[in-house]
BAFI-3210 file (N, C-alpha, C; in Angstrom, 3 decimals, decimal comma, padded with zeros to 6 digits):
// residues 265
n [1|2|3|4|5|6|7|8|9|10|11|12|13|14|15|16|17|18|19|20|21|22|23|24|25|26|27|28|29|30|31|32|33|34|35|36|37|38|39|40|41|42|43|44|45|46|47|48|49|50|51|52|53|54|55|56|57|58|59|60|61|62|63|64|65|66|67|68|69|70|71|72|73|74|75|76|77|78|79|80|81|82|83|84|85|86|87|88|89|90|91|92|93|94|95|96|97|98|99|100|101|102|103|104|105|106|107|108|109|110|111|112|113|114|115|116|117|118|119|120|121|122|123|124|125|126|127|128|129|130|131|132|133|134|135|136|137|138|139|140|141|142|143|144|145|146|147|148|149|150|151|152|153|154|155|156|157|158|159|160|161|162|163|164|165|166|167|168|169|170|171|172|173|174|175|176|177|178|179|180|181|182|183|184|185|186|187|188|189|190|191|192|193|194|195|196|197|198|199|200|201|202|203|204|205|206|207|208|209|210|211|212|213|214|215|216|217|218|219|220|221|222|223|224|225|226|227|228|229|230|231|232|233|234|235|236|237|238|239|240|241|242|243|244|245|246|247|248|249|250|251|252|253|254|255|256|257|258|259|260|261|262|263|264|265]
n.u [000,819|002,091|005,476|006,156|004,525|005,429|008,461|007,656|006,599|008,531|010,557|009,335|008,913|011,821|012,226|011,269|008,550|006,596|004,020|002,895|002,031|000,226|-000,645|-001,130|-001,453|-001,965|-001,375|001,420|004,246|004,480|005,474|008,163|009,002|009,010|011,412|012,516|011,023|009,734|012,087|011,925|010,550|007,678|004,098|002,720|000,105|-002,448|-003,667|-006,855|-008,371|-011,203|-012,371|-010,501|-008,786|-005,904|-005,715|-006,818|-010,144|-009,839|-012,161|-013,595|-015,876|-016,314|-016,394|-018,894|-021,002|-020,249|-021,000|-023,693|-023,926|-023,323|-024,961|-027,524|-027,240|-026,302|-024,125|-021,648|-021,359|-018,858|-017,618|-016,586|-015,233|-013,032|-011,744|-010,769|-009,554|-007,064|-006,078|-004,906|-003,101|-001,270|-000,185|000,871|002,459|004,198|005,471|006,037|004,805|001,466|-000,266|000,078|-002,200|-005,183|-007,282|-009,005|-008,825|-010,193|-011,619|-013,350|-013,156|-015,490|-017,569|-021,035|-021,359|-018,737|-017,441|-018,126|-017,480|-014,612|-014,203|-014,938|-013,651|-010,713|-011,222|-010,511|-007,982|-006,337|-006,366|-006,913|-004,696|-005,208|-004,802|-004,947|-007,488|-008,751|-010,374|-012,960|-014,023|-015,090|-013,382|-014,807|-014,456|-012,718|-012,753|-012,057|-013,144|-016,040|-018,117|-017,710|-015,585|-018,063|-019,960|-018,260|-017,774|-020,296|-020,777|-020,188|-018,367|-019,660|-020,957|-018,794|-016,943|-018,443|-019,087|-016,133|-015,092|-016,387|-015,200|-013,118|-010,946|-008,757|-009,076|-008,196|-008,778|-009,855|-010,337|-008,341|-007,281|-008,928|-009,982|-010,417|-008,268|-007,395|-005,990|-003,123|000,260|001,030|-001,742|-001,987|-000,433|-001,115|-003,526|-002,191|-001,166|-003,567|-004,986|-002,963|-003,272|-005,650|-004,761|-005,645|-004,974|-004,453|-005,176|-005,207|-003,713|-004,285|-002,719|-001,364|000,873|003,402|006,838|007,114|004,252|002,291|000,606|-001,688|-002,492|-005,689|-005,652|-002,642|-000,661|-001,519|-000,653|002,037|002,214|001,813|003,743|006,341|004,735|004,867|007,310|009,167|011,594|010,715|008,623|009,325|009,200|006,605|005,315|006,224|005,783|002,796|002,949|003,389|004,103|004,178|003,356|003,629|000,746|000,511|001,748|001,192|-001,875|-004,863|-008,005|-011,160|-012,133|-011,274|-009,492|-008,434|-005,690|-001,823|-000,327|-000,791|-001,478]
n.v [-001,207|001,045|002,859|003,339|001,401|-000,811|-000,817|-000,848|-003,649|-005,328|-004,751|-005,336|-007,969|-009,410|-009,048|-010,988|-010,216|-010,936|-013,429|-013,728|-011,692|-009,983|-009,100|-006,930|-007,127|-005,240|-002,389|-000,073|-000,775|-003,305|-005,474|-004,653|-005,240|-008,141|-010,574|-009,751|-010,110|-012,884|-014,301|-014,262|-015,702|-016,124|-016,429|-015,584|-013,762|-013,434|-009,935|-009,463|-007,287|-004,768|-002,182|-000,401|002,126|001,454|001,978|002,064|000,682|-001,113|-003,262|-002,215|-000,954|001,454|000,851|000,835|000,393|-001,389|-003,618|-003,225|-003,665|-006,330|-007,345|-007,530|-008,816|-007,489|-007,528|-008,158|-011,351|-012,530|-010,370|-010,192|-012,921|-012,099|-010,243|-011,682|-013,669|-012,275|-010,988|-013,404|-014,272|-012,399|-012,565|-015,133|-014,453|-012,966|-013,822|-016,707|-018,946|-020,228|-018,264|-018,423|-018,317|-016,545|-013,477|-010,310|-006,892|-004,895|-006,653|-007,975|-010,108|-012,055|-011,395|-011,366|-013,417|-012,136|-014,028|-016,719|-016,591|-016,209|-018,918|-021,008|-020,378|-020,905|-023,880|-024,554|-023,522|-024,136|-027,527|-029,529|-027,974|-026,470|-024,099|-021,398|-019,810|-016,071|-015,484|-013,835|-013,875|-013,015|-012,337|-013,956|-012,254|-010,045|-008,114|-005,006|-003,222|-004,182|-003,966|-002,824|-005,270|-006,712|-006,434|-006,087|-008,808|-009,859|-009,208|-011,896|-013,922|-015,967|-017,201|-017,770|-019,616|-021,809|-022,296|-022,746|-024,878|-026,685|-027,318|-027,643|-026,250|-024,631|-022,336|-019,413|-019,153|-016,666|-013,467|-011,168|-007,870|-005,635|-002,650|001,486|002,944|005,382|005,383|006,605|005,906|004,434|003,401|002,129|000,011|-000,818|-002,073|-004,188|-005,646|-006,526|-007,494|-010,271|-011,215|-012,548|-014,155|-017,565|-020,809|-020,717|-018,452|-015,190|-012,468|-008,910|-006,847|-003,291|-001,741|000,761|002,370|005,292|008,075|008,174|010,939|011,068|008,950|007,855|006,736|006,659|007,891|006,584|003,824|004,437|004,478|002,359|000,224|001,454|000,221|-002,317|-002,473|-002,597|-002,882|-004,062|-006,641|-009,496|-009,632|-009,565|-011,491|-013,689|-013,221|-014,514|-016,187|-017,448|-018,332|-017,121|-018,362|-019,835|-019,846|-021,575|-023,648|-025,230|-027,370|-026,188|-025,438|-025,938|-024,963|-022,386|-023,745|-023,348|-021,779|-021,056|-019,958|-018,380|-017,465]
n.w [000,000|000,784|001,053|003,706|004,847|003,905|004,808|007,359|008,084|006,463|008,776|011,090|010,564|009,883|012,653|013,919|015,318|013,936|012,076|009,791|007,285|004,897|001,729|-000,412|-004,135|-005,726|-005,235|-005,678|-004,572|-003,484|-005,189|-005,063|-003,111|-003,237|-003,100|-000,881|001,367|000,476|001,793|004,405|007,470|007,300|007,258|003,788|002,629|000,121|000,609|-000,357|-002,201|-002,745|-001,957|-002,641|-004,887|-006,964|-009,850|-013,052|-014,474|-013,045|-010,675|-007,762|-005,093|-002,542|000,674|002,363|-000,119|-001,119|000,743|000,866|-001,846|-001,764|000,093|-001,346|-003,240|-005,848|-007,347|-010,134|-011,140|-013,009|-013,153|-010,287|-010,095|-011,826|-010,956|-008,714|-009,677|-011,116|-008,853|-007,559|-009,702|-009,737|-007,229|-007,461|-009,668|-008,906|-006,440|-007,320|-006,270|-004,870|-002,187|001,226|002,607|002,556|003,002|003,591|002,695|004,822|005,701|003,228|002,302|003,633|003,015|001,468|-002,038|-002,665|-000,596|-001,919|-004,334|-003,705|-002,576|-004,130|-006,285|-005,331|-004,587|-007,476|-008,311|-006,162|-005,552|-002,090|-001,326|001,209|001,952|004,335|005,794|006,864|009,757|010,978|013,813|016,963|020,515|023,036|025,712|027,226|025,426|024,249|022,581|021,753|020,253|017,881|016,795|016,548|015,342|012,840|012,245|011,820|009,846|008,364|009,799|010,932|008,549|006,315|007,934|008,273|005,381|004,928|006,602|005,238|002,960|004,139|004,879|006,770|009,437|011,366|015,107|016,436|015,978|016,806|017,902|016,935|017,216|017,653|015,605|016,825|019,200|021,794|021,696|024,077|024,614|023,120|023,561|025,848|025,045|023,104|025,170|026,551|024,568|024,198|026,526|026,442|024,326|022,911|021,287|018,265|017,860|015,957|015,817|014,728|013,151|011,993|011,021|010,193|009,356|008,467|008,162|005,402|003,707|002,690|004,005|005,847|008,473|008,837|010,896|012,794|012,384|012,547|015,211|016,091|014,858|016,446|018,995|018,412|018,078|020,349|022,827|024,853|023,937|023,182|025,843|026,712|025,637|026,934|029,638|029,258|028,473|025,710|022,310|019,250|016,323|012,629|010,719|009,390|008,960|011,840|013,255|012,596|014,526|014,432|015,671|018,259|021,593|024,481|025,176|024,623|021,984|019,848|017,109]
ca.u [000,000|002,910|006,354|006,224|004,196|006,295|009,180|007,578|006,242|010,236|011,507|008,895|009,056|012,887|012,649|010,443|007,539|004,857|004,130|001,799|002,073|-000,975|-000,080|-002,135|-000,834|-002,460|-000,778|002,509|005,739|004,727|006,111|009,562|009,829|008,901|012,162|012,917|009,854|010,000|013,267|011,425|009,924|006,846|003,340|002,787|-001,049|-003,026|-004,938|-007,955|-009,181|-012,294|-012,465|-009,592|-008,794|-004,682|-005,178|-007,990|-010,199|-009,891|-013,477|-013,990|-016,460|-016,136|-016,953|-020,530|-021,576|-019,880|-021,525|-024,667|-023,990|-023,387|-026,132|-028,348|-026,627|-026,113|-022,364|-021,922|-020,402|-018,116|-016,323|-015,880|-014,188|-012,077|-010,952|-009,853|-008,230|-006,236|-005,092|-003,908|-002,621|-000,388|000,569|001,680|003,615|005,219|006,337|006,337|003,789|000,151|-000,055|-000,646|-003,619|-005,785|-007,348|-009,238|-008,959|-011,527|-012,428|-014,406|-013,647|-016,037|-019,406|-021,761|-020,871|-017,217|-017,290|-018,736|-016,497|-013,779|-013,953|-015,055|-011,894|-009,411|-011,396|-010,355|-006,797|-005,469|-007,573|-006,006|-003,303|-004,779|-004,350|-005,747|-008,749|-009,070|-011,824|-013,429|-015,273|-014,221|-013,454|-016,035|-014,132|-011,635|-012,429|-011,896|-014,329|-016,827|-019,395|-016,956|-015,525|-018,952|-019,918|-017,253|-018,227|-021,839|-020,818|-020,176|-017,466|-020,562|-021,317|-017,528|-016,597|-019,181|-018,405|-014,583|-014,969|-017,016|-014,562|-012,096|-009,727|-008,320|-009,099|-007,356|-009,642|-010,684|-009,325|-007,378|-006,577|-009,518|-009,779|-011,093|-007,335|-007,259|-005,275|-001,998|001,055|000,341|-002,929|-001,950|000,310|-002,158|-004,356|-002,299|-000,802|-004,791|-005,069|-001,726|-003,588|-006,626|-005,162|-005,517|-004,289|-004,929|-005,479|-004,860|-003,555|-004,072|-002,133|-001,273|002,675|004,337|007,702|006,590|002,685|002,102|-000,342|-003,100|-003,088|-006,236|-004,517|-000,935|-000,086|-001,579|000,356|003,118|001,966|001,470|005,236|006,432|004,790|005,232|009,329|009,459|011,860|009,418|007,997|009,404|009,301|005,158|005,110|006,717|004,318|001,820|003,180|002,916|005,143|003,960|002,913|003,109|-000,608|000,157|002,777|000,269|-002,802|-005,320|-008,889|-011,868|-012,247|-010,041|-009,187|-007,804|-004,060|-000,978|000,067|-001,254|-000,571]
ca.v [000,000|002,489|002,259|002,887|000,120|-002,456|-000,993|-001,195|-005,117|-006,313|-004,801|-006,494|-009,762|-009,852|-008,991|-012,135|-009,973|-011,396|-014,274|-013,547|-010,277|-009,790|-008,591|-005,914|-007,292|-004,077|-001,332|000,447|-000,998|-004,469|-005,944|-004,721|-006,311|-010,005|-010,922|-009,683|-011,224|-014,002|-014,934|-014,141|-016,446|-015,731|-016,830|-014,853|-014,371|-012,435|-009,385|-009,568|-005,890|-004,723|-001,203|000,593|002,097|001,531|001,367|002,103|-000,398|-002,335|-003,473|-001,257|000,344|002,131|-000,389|000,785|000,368|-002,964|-003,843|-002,666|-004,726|-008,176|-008,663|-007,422|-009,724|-006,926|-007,600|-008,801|-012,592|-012,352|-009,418|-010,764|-013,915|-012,073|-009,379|-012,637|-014,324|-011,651|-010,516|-014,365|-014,270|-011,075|-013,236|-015,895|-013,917|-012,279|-015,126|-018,016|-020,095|-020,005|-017,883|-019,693|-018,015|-015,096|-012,487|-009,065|-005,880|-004,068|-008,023|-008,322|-011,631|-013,014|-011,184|-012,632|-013,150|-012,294|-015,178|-017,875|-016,699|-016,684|-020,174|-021,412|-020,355|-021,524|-025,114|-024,907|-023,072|-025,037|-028,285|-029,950|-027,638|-026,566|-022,513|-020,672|-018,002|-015,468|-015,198|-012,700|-014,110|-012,124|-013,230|-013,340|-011,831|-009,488|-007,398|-003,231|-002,651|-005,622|-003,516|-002,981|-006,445|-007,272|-005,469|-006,834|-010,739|-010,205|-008,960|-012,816|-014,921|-017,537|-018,310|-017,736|-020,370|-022,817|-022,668|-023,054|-025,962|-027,758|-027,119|-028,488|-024,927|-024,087|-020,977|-019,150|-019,560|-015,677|-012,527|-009,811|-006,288|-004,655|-001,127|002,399|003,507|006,379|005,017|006,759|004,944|004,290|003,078|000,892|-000,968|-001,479|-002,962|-005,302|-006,504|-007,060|-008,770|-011,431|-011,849|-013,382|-015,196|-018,731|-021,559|-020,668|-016,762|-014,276|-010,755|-008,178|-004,876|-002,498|-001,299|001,501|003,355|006,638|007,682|008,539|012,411|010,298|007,455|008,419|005,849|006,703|008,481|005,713|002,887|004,410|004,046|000,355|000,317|001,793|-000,784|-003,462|-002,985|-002,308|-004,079|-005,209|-007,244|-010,851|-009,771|-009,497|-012,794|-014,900|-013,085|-014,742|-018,267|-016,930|-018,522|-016,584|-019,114|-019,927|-020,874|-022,874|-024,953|-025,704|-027,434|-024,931|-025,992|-025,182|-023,669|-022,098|-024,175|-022,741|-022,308|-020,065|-020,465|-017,550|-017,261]
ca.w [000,000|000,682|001,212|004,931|005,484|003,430|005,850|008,820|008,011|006,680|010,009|012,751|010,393|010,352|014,304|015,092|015,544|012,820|011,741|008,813|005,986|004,115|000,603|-001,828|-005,158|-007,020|-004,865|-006,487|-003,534|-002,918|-006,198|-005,403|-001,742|-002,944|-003,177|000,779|002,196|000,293|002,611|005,603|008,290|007,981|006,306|002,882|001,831|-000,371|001,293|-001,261|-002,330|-003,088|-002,014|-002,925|-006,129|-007,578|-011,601|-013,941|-015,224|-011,462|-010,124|-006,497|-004,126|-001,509|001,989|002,657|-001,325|-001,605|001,563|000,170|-002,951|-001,470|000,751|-001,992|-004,891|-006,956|-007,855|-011,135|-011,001|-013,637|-012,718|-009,032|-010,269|-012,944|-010,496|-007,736|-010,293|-011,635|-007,716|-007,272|-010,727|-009,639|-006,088|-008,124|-010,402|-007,606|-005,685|-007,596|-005,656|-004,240|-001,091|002,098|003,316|001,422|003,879|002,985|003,256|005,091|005,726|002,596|001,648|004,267|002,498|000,508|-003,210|-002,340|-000,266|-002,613|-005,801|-003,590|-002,296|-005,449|-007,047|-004,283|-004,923|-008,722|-008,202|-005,217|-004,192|-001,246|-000,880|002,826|002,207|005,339|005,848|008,119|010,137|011,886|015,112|018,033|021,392|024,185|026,649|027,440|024,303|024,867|021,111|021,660|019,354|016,293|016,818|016,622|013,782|011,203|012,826|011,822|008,196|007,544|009,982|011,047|007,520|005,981|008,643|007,345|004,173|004,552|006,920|004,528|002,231|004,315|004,861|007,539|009,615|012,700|015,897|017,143|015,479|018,259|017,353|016,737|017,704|016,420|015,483|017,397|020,468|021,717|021,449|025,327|025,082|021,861|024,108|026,845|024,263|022,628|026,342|026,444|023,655|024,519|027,633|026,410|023,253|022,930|020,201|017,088|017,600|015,341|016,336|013,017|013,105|011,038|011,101|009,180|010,099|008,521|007,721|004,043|003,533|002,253|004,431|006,998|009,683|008,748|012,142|013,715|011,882|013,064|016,697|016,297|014,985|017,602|020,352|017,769|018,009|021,474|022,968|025,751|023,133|023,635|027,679|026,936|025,177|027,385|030,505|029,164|027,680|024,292|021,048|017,706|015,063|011,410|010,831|007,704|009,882|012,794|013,034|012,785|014,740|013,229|017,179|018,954|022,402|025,069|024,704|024,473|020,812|018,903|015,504]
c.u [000,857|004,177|006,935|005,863|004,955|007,961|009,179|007,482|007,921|010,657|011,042|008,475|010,648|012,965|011,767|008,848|005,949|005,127|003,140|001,775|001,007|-000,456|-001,072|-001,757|-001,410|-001,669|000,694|004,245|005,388|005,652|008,079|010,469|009,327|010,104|012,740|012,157|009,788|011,096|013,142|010,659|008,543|005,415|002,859|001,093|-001,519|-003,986|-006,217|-008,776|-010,214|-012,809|-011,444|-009,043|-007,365|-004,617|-006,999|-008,156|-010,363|-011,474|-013,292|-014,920|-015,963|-016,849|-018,198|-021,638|-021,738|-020,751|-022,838|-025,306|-023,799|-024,318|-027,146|-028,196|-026,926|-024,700|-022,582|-020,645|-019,020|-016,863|-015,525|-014,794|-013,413|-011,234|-010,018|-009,243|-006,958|-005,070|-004,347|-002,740|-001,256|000,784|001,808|003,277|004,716|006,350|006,798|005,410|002,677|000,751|-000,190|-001,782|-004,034|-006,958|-008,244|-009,143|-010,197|-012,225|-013,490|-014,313|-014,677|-017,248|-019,509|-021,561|-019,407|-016,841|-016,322|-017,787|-015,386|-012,922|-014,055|-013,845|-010,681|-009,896|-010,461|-008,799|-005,740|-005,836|-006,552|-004,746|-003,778|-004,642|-005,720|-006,653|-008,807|-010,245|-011,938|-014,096|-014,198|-014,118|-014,896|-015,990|-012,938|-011,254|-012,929|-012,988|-015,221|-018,018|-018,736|-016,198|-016,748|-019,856|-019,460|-017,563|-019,552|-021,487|-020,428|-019,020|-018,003|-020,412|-019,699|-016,640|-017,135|-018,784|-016,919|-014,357|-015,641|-016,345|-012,879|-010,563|-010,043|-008,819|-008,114|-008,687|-010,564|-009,621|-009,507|-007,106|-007,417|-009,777|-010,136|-009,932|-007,365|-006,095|-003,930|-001,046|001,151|-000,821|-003,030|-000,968|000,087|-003,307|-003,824|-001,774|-002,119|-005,457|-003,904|-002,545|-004,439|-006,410|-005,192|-004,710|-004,973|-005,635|-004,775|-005,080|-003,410|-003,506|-001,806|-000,081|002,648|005,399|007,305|004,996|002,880|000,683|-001,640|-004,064|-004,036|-005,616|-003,435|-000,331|-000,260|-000,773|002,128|003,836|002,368|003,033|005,725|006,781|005,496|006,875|009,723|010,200|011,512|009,094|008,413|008,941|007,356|004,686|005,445|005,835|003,398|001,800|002,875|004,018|004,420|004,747|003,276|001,363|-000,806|001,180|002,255|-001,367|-003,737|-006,945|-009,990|-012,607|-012,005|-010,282|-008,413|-006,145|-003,103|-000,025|-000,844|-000,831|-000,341]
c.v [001,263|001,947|002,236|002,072|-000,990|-002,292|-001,218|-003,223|-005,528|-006,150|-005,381|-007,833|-010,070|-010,047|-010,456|-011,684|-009,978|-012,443|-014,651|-012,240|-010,765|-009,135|-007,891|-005,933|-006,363|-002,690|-001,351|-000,400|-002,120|-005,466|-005,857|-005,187|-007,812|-010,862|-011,190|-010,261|-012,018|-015,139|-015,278|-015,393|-016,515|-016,299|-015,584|-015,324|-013,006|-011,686|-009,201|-008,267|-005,685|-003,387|-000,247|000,458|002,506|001,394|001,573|000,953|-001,680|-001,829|-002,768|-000,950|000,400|001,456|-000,230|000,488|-000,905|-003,613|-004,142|-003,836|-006,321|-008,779|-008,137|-008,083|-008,916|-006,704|-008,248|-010,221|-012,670|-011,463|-009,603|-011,753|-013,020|-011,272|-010,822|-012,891|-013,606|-010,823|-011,975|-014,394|-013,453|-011,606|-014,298|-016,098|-013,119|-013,634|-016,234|-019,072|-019,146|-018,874|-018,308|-019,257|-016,523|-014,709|-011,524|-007,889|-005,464|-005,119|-008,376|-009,366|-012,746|-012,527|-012,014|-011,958|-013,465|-013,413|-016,431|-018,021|-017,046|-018,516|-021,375|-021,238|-020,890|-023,082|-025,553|-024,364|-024,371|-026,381|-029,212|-029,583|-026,732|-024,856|-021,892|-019,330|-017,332|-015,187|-014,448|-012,629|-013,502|-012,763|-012,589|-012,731|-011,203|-008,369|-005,841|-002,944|-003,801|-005,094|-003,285|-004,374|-007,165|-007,482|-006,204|-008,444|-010,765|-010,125|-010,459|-013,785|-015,901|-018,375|-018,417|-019,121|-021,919|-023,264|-023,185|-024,496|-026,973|-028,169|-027,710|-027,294|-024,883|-022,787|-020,336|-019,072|-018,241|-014,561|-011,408|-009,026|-005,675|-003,355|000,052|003,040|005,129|006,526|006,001|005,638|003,883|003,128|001,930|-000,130|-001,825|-002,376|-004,203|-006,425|-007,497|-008,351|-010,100|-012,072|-012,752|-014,339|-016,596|-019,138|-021,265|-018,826|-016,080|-012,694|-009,781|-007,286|-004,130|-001,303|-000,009|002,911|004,671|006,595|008,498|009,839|011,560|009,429|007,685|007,600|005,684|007,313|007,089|004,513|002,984|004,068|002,786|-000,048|000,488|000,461|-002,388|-003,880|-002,610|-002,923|-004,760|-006,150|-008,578|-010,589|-010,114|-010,809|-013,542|-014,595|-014,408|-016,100|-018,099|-017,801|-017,826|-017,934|-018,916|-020,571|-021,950|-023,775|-025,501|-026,240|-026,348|-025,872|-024,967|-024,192|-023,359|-022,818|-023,775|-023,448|-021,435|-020,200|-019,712|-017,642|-015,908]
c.w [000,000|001,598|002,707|005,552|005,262|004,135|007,103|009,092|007,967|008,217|011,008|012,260|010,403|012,072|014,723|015,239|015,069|012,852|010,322|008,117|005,011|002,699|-000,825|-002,953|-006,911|-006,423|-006,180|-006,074|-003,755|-003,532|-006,083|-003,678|-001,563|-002,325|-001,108|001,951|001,914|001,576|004,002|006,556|008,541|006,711|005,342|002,313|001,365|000,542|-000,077|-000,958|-003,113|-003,275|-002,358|-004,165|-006,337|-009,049|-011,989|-014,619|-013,453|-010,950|-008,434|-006,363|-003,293|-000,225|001,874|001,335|-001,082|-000,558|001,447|-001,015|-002,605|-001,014|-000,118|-003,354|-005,958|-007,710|-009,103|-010,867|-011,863|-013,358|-011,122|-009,196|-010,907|-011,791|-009,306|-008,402|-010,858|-009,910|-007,228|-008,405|-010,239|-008,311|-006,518|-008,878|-009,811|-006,867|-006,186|-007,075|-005,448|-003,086|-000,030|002,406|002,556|002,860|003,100|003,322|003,434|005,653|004,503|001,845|002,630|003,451|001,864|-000,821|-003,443|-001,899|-000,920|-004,089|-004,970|-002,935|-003,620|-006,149|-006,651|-004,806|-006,117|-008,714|-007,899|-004,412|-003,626|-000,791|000,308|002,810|003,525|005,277|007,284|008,432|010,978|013,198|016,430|019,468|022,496|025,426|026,960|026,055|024,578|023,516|021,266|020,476|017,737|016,147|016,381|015,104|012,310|011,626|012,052|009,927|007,726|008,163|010,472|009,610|006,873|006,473|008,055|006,583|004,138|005,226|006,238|003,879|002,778|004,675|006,106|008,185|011,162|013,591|016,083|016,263|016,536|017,600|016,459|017,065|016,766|015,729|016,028|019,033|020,147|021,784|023,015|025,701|024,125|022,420|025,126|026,139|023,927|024,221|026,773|026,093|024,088|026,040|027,694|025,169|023,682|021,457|019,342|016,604|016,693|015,302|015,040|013,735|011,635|011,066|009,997|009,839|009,517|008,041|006,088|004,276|003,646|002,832|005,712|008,453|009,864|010,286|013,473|013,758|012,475|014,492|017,283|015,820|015,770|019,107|019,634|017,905|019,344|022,113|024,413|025,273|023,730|025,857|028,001|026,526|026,211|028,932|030,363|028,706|026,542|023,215|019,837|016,777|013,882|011,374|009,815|008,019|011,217|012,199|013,406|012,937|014,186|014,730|018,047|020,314|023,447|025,142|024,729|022,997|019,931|017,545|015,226]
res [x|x|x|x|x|x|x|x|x|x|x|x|x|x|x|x|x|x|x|x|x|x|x|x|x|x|x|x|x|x|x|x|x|x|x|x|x|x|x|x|x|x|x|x|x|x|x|x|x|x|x|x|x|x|x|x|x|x|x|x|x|x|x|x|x|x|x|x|x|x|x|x|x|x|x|x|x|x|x|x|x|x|x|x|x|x|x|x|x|x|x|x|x|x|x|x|x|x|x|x|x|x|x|x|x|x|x|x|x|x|x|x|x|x|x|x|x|x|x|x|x|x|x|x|x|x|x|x|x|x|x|x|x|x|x|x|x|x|x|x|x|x|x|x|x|x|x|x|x|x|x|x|x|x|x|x|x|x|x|x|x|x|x|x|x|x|x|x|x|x|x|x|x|x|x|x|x|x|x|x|x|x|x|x|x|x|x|x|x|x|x|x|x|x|x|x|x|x|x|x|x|x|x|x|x|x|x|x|x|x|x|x|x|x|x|x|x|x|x|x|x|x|x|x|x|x|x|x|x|x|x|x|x|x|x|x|x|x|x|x|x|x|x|x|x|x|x|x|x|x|x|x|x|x|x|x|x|x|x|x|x|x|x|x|x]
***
């Protein structure tokens, strides 16, 4: 998305501190740090876009349209598949392989439509090669946003779940690190200590890194925040608090529900 983010991600996946990079294979930077993430430790999946516009001619709305358009099946089918296949197409051609796990921005590969093309296509792409989904179900306790957690869960990680376990995919158990981005750097550190406190096996903590913020980017000041706590070097001292190891999720078994555990992904 911008080249502070694809510095902030190399530096807290060289440090240990991810275990998962999401990847916008229509932005302008990402293309020219395959090579450096590639090398990295860490699981590599498509973030799957929908709303944001890099290139004329690319299918987009704007969240509350698209939103709009799914649960009213006014998307046109055609152009949903063509636009997935052409952002794996772009993963592919980047890396050399599948991705392990495909993701969305904004979360909109759990709606409806989005969904259904996109599982449908992973069937015919990759069958039996096991690539992971993120899901959106929030935890039931110990969550500081339980109403915007709640919110993005309802837009589609019951049925999303369904479907993928029918299907036989993988998912991570509860997704951590929701929040309205507004936190100080302070209060973004009391959160994620939060979050580490209540993960279990198979959790998945999202953030959103970048060493400088880009003019444009409305959460760029904040990104930088989450950098910041993200390289702190508290960091392993907060993990090990809590009995924590940071995961690959495409090198663990991944339950279809999370179990209590210390083994986040």
């Amino acid at each position: 998305m911008s080249a502070g983010i694809d510095a902030g991600i190399l530096q807290l996946a060289s440090a240990g501190r991810l275990s998962a990079v999401s990847c916008l294979t229509q932005g302008a930077t990402w293309k020219h740090q395959t090579r450096s993430l590639a090398a990295l430790p860490v699981d590599i999946g498509l973030h799957l876009n929908f709303t944001e516009s890099f290139a004329s001619g690319q299918f987009f709305l704007p969240l509350p349209r698209l939103i709009a358009a799914c649960y009213g099946r006014r998307l046109p089918a055609a152009a949903i598949a063509a636009e997935i296949n052409a952002q794996l197409d772009a993963f592919e051609a980047g890396f050399g392989r599948p991705p392990d796990y495909i993701d969305g921005h904004q979360h909109v590969h759990q709606l409806p439509m989005l969904r259904e093309s996109l599982l449908q296509i992973m069937a015919l792409r990759y069958p039996g090669q096991g690539l992971w989904l993120r899901s959106t179900r929030p935890p039931s306790r110990g969550n500081s946003y339980p109403l915007k957690a709640a919110i993005i869960a309802m837009l589609g990680a019951r049925r999303m779940r369904r479907l993928a376990s029918a299907q036989g995919l993988p998912m991570n158990g509860r997704l951590l690190g929701v929040y309205d981005f507004s936190a100080s750097r302070e209060k973004y550190a009391d959160l994620l200590r939060t979050w580490l406190a209540i993960a279990a096996d198979g959790d998945l903590l999202m953030c959103h890194p970048a060493v400088f913020a880009e003019p444009e980017d409305g959460i760029g000041p904040q990104r930088t925040r989450e950098f910041s706590v993200l390289s702190d070097s508290r960091f392993p001292t907060w993990l090990e608090q809590q009995g924590l190891t940071l995961l690959r999720l495409s090198q663990e078994t991944v339950r279809p529900t999370a179990a209590p555990g210390r083994h986040p992904g």
